[in-house]
KOLTIDO-129196 format. One record per residue (C-alpha): residue in three letters; y, x, z. Coordinates in Angstrom, 1 decimal, padded with zeros to 4 digits, m for minus. Each point is the difference from the previous one (the first is absolute). Layout:
! residues N
- ALA | Y | X | Z
...
END
This chain:
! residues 463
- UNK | m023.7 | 028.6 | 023.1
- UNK | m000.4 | 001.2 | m003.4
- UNK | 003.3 | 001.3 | m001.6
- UNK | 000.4 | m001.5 | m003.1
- UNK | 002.0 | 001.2 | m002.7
- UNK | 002.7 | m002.5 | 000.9
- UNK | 000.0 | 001.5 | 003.4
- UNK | 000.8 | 003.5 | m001.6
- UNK | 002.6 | m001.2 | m002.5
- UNK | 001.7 | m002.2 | 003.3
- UNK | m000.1 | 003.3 | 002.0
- UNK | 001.4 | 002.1 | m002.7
- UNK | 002.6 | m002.1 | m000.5
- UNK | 001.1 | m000.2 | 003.6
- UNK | m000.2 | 003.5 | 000.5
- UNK | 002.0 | 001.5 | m002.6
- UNK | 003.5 | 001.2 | 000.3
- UNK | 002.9 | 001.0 | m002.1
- UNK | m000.1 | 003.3 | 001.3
- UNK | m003.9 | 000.2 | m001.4
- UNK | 001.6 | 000.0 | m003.3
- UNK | 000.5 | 003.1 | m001.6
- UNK | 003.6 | 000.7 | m002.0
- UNK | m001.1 | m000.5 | m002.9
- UNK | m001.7 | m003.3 | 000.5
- UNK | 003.3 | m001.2 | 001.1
- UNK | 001.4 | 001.0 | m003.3
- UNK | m002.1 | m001.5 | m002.1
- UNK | 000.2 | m003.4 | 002.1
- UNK | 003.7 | 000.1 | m000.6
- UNK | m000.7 | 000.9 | m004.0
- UNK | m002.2 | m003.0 | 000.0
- UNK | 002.1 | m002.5 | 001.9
- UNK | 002.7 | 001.3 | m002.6
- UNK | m002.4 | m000.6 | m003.4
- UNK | m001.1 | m003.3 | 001.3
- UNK | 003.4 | m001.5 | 000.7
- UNK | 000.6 | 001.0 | m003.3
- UNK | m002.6 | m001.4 | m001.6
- UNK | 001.0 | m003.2 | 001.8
- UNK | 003.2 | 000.0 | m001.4
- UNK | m000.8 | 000.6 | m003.5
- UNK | m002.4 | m002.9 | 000.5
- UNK | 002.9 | m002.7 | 001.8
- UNK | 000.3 | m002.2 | m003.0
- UNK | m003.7 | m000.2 | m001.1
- UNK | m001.7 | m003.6 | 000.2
- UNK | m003.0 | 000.8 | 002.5
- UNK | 002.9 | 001.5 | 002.4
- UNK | 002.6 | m002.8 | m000.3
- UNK | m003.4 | m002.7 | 000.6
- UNK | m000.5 | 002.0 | 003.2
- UNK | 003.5 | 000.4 | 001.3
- UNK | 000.7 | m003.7 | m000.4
- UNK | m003.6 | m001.1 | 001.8
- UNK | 001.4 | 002.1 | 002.6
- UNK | 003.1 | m000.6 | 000.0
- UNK | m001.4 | m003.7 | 001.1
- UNK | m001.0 | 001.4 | 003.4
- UNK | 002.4 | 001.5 | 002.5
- UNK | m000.3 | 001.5 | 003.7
- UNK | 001.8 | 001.5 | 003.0
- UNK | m001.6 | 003.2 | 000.0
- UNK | m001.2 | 000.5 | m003.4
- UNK | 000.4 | 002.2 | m003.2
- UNK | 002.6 | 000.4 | m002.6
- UNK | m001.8 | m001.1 | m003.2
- UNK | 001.8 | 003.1 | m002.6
- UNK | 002.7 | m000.5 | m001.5
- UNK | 001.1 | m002.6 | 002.0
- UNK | 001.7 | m000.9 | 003.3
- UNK | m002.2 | m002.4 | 001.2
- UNK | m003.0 | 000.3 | 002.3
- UNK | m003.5 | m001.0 | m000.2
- UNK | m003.2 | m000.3 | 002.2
- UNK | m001.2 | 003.8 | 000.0
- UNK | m002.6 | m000.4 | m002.0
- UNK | 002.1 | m002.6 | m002.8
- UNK | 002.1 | 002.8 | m000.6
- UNK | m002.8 | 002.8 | 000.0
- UNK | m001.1 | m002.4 | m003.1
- UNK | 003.5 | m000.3 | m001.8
- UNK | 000.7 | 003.4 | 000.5
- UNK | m003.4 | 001.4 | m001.1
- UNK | m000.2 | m001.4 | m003.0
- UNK | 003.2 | 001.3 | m001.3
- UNK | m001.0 | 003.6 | 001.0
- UNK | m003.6 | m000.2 | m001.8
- UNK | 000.9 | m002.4 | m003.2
- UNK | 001.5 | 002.5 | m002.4
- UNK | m003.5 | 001.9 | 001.1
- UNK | 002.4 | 002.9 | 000.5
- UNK | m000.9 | 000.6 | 003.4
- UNK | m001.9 | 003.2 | 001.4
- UNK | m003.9 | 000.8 | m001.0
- UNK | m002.6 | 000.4 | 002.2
- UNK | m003.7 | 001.0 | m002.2
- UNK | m003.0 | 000.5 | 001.9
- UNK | m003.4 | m002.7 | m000.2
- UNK | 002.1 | m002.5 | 000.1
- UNK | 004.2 | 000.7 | m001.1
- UNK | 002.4 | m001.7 | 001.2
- UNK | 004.1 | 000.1 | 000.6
- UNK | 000.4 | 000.6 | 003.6
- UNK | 003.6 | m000.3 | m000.4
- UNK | m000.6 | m003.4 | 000.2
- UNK | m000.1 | 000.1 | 003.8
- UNK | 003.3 | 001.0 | 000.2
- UNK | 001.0 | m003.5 | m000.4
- UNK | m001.7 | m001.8 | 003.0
- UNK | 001.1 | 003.2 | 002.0
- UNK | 003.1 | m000.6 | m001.1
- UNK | 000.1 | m004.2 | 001.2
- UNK | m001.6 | 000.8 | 003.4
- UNK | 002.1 | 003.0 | 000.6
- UNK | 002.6 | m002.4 | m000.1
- UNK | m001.1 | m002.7 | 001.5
- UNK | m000.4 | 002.0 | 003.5
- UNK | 003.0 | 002.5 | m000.4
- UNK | m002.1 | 002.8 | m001.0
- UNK | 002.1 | 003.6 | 000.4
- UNK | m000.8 | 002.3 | m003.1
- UNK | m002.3 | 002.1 | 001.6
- UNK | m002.6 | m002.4 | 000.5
- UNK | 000.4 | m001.4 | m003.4
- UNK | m000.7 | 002.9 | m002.1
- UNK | m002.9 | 000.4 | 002.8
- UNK | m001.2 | m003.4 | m000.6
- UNK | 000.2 | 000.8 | m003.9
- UNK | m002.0 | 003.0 | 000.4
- UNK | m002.8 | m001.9 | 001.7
- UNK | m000.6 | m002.5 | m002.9
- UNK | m000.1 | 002.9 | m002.6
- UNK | m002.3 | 001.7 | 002.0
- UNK | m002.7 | m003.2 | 000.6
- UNK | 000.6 | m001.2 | m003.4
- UNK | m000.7 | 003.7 | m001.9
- UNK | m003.1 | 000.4 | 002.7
- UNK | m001.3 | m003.3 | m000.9
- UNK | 000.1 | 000.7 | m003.7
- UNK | m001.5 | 003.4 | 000.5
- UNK | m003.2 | m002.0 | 002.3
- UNK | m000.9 | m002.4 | m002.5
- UNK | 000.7 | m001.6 | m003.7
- UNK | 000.3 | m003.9 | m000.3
- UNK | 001.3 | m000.7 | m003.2
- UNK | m003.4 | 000.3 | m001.7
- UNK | m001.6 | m002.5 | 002.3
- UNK | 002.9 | m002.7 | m001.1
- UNK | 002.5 | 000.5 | 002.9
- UNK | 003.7 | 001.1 | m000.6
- UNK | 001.6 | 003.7 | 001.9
- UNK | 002.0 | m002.2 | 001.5
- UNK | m002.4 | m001.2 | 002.4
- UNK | 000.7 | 003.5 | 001.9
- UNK | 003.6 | m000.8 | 000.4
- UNK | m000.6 | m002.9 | 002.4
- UNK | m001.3 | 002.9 | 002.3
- UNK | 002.2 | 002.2 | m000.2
- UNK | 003.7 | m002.3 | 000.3
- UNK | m001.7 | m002.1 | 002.9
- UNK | m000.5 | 003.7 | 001.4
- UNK | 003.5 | 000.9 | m000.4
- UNK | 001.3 | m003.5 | 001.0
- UNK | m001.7 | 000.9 | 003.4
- UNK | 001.1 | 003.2 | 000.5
- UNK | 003.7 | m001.2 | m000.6
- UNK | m000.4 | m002.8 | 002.4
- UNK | m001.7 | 002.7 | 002.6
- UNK | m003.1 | m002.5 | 000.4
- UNK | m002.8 | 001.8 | 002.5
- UNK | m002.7 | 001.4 | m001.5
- UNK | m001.9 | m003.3 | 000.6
- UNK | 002.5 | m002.4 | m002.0
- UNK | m000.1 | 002.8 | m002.8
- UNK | m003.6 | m000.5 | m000.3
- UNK | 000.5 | m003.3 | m000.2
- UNK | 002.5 | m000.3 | m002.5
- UNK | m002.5 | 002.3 | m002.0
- UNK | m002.6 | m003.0 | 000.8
- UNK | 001.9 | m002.7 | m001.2
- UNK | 001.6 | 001.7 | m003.2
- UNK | m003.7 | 001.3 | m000.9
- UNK | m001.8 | m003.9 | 000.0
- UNK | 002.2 | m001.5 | m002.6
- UNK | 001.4 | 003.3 | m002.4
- UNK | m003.0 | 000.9 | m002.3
- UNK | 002.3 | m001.0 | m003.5
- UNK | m002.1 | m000.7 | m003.3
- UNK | 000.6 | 002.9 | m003.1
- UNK | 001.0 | m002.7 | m002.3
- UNK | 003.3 | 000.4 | 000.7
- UNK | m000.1 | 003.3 | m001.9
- UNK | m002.4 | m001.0 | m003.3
- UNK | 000.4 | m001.5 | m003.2
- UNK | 003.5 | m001.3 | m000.8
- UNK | 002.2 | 000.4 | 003.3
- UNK | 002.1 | m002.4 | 001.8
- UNK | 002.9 | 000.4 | 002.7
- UNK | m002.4 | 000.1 | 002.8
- UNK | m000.8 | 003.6 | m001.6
- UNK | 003.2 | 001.4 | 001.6
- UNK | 000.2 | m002.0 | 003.5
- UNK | m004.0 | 000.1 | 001.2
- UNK | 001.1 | 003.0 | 002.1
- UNK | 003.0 | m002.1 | 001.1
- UNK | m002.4 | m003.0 | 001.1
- UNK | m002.4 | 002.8 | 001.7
- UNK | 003.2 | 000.9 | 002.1
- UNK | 001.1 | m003.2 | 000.9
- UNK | m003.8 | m000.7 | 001.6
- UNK | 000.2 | 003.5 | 001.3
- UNK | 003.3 | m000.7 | 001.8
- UNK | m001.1 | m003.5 | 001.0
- UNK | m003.1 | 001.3 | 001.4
- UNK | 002.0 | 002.2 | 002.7
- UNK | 002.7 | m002.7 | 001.0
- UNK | m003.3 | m002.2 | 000.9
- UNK | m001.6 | 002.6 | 001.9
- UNK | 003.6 | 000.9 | 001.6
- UNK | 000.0 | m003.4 | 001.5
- UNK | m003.9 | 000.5 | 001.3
- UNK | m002.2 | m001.3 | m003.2
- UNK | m003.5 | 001.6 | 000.3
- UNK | m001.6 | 000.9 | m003.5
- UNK | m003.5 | 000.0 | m001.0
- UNK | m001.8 | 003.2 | 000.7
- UNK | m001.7 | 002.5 | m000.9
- UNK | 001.9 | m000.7 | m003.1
- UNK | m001.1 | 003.0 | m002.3
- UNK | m004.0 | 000.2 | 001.3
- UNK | m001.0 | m003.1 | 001.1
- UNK | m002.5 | m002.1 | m001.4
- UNK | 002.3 | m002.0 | m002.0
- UNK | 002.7 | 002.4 | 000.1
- UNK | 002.0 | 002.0 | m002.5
- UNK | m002.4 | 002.5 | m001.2
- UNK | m002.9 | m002.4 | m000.5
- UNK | 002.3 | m002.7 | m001.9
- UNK | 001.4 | 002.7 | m001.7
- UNK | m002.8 | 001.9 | m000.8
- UNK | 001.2 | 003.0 | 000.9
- UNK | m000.4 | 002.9 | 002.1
- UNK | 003.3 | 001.8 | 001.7
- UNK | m002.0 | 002.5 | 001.4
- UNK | 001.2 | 002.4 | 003.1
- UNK | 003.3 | m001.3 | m001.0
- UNK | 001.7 | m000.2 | 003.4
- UNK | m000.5 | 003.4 | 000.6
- UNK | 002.3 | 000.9 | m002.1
- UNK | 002.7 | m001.6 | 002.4
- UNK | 000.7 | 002.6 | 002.1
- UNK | 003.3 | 001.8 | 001.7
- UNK | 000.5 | 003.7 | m001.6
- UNK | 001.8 | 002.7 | 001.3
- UNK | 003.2 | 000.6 | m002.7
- UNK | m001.1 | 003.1 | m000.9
- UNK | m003.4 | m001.8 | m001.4
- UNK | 000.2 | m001.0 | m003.4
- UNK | 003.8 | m001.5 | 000.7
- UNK | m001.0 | m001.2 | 002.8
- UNK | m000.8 | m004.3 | 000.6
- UNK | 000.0 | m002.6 | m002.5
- UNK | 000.5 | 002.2 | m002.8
- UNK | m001.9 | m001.9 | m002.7
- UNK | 003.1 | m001.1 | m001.7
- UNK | 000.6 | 003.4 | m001.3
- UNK | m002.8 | m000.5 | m002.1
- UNK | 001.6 | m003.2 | m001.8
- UNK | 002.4 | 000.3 | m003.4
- UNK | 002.9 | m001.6 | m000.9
- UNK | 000.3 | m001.7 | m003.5
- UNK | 002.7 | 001.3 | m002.4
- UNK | m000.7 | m002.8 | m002.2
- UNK | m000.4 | m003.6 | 000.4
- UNK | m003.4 | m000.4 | m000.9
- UNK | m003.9 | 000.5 | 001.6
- UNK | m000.5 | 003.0 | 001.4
- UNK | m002.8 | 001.0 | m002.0
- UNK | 002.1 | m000.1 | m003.3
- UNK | 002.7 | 002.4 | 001.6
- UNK | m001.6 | 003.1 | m002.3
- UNK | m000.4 | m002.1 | m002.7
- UNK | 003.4 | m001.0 | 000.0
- UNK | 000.9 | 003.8 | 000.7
- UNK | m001.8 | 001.1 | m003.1
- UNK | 001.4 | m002.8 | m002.2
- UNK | 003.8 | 001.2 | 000.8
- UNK | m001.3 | 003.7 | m000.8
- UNK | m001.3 | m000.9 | m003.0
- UNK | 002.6 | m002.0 | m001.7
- UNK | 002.5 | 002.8 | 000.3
- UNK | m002.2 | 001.2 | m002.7
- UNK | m000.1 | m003.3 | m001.8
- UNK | 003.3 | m000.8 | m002.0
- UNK | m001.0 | m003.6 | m001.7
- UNK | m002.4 | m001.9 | 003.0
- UNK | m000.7 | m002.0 | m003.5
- UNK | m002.2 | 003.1 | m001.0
- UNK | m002.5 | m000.3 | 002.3
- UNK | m003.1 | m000.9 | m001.5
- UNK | m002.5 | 000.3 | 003.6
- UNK | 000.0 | 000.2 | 003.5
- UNK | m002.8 | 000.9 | 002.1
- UNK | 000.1 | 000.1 | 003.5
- UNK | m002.7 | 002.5 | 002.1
- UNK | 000.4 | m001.5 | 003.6
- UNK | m002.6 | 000.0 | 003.0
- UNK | m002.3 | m002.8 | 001.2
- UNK | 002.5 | m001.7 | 002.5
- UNK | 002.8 | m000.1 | m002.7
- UNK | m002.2 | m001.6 | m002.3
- UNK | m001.6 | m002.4 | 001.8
- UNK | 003.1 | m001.4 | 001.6
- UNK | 002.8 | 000.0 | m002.7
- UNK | m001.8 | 001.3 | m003.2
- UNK | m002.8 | m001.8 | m000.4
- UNK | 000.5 | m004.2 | m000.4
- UNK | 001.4 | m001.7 | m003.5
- UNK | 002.6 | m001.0 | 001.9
- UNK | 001.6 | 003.2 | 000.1
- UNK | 000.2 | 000.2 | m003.6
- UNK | 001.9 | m003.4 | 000.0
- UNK | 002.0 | m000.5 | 002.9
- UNK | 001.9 | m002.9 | 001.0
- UNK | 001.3 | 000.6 | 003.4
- UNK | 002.0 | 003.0 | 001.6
- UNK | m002.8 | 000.4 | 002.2
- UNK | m002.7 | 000.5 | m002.6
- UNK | 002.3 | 002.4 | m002.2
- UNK | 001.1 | 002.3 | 003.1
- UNK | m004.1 | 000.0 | 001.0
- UNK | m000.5 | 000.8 | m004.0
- UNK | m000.7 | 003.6 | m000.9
- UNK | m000.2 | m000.7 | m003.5
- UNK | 003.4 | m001.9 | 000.4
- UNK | 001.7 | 002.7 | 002.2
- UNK | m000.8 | 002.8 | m002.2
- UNK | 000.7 | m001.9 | m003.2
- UNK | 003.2 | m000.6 | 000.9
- UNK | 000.7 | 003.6 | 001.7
- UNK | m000.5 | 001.4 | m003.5
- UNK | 002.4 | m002.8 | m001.9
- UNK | 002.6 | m000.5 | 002.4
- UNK | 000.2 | 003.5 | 001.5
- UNK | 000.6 | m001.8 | 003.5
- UNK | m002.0 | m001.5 | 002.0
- UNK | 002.4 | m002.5 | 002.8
- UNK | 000.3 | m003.9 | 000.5
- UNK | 001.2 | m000.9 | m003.0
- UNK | m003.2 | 001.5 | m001.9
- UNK | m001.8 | m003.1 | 002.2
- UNK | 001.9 | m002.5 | m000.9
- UNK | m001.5 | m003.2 | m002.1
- UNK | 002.0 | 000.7 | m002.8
- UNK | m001.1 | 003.7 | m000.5
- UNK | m003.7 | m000.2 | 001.0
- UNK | m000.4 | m002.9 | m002.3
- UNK | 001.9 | 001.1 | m003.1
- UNK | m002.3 | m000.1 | m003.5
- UNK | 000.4 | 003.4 | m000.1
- UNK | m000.9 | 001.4 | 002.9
- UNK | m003.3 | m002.5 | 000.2
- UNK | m001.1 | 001.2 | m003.8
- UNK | 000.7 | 003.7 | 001.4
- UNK | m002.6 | m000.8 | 003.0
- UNK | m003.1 | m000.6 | m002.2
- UNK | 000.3 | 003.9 | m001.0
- UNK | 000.0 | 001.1 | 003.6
- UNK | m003.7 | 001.2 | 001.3
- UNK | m000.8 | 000.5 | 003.2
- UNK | m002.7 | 002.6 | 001.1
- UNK | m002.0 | 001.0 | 003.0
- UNK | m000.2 | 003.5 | 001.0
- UNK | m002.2 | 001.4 | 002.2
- UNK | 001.7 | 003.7 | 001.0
- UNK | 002.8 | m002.3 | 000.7
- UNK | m001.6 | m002.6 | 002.4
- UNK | m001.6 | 002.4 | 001.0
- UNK | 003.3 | 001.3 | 001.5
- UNK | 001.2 | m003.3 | 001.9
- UNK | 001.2 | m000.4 | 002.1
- UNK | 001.2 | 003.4 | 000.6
- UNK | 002.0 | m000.4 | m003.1
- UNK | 000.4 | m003.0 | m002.7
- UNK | 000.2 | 002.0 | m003.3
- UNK | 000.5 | m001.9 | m003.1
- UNK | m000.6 | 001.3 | m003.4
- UNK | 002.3 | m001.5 | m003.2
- UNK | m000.9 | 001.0 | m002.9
- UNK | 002.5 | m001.2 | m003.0
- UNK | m000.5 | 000.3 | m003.9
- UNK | 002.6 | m000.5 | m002.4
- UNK | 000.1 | m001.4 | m003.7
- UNK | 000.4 | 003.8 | m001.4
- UNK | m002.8 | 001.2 | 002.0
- UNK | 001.3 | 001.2 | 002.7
- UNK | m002.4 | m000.1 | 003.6
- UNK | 002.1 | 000.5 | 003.2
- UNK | m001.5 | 000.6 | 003.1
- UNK | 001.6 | m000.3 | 003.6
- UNK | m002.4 | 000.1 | 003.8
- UNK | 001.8 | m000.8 | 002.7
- UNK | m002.2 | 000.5 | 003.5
- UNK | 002.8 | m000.2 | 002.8
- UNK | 002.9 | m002.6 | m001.2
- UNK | 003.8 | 000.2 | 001.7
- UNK | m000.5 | m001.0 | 003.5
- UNK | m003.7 | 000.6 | 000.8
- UNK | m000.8 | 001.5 | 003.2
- UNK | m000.7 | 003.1 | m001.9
- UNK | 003.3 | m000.3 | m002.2
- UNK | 002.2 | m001.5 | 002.6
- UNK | 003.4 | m000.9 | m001.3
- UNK | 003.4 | 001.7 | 001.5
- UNK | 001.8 | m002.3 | 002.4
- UNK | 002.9 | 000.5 | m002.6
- UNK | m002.5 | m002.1 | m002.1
- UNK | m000.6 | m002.2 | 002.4
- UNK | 003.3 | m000.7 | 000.3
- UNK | 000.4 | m000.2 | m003.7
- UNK | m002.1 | m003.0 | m000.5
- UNK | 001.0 | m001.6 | 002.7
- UNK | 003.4 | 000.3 | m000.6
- UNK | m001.1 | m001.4 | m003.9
- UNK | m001.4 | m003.0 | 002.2
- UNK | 002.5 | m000.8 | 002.5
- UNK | 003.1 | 000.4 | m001.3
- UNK | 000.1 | m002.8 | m002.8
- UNK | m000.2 | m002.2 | 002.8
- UNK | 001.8 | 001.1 | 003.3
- UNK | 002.3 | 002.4 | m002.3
- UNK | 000.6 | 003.4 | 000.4
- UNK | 002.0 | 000.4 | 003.5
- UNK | m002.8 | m002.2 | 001.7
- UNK | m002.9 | 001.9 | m001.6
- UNK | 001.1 | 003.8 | 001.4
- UNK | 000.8 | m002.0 | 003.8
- UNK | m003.9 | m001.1 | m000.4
- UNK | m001.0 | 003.8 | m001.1
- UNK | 001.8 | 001.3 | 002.8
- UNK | m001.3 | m002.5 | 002.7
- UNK | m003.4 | 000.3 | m001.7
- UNK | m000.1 | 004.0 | 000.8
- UNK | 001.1 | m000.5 | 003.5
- UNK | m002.6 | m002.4 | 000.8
- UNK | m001.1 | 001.5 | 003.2
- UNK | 003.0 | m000.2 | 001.6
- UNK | 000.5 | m003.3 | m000.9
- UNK | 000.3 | m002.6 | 003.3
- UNK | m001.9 | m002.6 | m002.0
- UNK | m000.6 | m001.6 | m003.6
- UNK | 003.0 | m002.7 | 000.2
- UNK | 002.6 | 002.4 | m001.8
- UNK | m002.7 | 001.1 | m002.9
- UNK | m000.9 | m004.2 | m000.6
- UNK | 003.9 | m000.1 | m000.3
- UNK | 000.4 | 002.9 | m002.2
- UNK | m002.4 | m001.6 | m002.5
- UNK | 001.4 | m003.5 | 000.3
- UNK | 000.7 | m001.0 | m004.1
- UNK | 004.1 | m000.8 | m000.6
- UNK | 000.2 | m003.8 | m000.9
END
């Protein structure tokens, strides 16, 4: 029988071990588990989150999930959703860029439900979390979709039904076919990231999860999928359009000492350190530099923004990113983003709010910002995503900042002190500060931890 590419990922899956992982894998799973609880929090009393934590709340089981920030429990995959949404809808989540980006961090929340939902020690859930990085980042690396219409978070429905099975221990036969089933129904359309955005910007990953995790309780109880799923004549790659290539090679168990060892991808991935798309993070970088050298924002006469193909054609590029009207257009708006950088000399939630984003001001100030293409720099990506601002002032000034490497990319990885820092900035508004350093310190320990109940309690929101 031919092995199929579902047939590597199942057999990947089932084969590797927490001990595969090398030490600092393990860190950076717990830095991420950290950031994206976080991120959650800051997000608790956004509308898209409080839709999808009372939908779920509408559903309860025996052996289910605690939706975050709550006590009550969900069908897996229900509270994969609610939870996943508030870790990706501040878009302040990690950064994978390859062909296609994406926010792998996202899986953390159906690893999180499922982890749960079949008791789950630490161990295997920081395993389970290092899976879904590493199909996720390998997918993006085999093939871009976005070009051909389809959204990055088709990928995810791989990768958490991957990590769904590997938490429930499925065989390597029931893997494959949770990878089956998740594969015939999770190509997403791109039109949930163009023109003016909606909700559904912020919680496609979410619904990606939720059919990821749904796809491994079916297989669980014996569901057969639809295979080959990825070559077959009506399968992924030809519906797609795409090639993935010699893909499942990559899915291999590595000595420790080899390039840190198995299922290292996510130590390629960034972590935002602002609450914006990733590939305004040196634009926003370069703004704060320059206005320490701007004393009245009310001087600048131009902006012009030098960014790379990808940056451009996904948040620089459409009118509506010179007039937004939604939080998700102005955080996917590099004009936006930048502009404000350089007059607010911050760049957190309150510079997305309606009332800021939509000010006379700040709209009149828009139609002087240019944006650019630059060839050295796209020429760069996805190795680094440089942004060049370029700022002249009333009395003639021309100020020039380049950022290549923002705070918190791979290459310019932030300090855990920093990670701590923002999600301390995060967390503690709502859980306070005693509750936020228990979190922290059960958050570093996650390893030893005898299963996720204690960390769902941790983050439960006071009333």
């Amino acid at each position: 029988m031919t092995v199929t590419l579902a047939h590597q990922l199942a057999n990947f899956a089932c084969s590797l071990e927490f001990e595969d992982l090398s030490s600092n894998v393990v860190h950076e799973v717990k830095r991420r588990v950290i950031d994206s609880l976080g991120c959650a929090l800051g997000a608790w009393n956004e509308e898209p989150c409080m839709i999808a934590r009372n939908v779920a709340s509408e559903f309860s089981a025996k052996n289910g999930a605690t939706i975050i920030g709550t006590d009550h429990q969900a069908p897996p995959d229900w509270a994969a959703f609610a939870t996943g949404c508030a870790i990706r809808y501040f878009d302040y989540n990690d950064t994978y860029l390859s062909k296609e980006p994406a926010h792998p961090s996202d899986n953390i929340a159906a690893a999180l439900a499922v982890a749960e939902s079949v008791d789950a020690n630490g161990r295997e859930f920081i395993t389970a979390i290092a899976l879904a990085y590493e199909v996720q980042c390998r997918l993006c690396d085999a093939a871009s979709i976005r070009a051909r219409g389809w959204d990055h978070v088709t990928y995810g429905a791989f990768s958490t039904a991957l990590a769904a099975a590997k938490l429930m221990k499925l065989d390597p036969e029931k893997t494959r076919h949770a990878v089956n089933i998740a594969g015939v129904a999770c190509a997403a359309m791109r039109q949930a990231r163009v023109g003016e955005l909606s909700h559904w910007k912020g919680v496609a990953f979410a619904n990606a999860a939720r059919h990821g995790v749904y796809s491994a309780l079916l297989a669980r109880a014996g569901m057969t999928g639809p295979a080959p799923i990825f070559e077959g004549q009506m399968g992924f790659e030809k519906q797609l359009g795409v090639s993935l290539g010699d893909v499942g090679s990559k899915f291999v168990i590595r000595g420790k000492g080899e390039a840190d060892g198995t299922a290292a991808m996510i130590l390629n991935t960034s972590i935002k350190y602002w609450p914006a798309e990733y590939h305004s993070q040196s634009a926003i970088e370069a703004a704060l530099h320059l206005r320490n050298q701007i004393q009245d924002p009310s001087q600048i006469k131009t902006v012009v923004i030098e960014s790379h193909d990808a940056s451009v054609d996904i948040i620089g590029s459409e009118p509506e990113k010179w007039h937004p009207q939604s939080r998700e257009t102005a955080d996917h708006s590099l004009p936006y983003i930048t502009a404000v950088a350089l007059i607010d000399g911050e760049v957190t939630s309150k510079q997305f709010a309606p009332e800021r984003f939509t000010q006379t001001g700040i709209v009149k100030f828009l139609q002087d910002v240019k944006v650019e293409r630059n060839a050295e720099l796209s020429a760069m990506y996805p190795g680094a995503v440089a942004n060049i601002v370029h700022v002249e002032l009333a009395d003639g000034r021309k100020l020039t900042k380049r950022v290549d490497y923002p705070q918190g990319h791979a290459k310019n990885p932030l300090k855990d002190s920093e990670v701590e820092g923002k999600f301390k900035f995060l967390a503690a508004p709502v859980l306070g500060e005693e509750r936020t350093k228990k979190l922290l310190e059960h958050g570093w320990k996650l390893e030893n931890a005898s299963g996720v109940s204690e960390l769902m309690g941790l983050v439960k929101v006071p009333a």
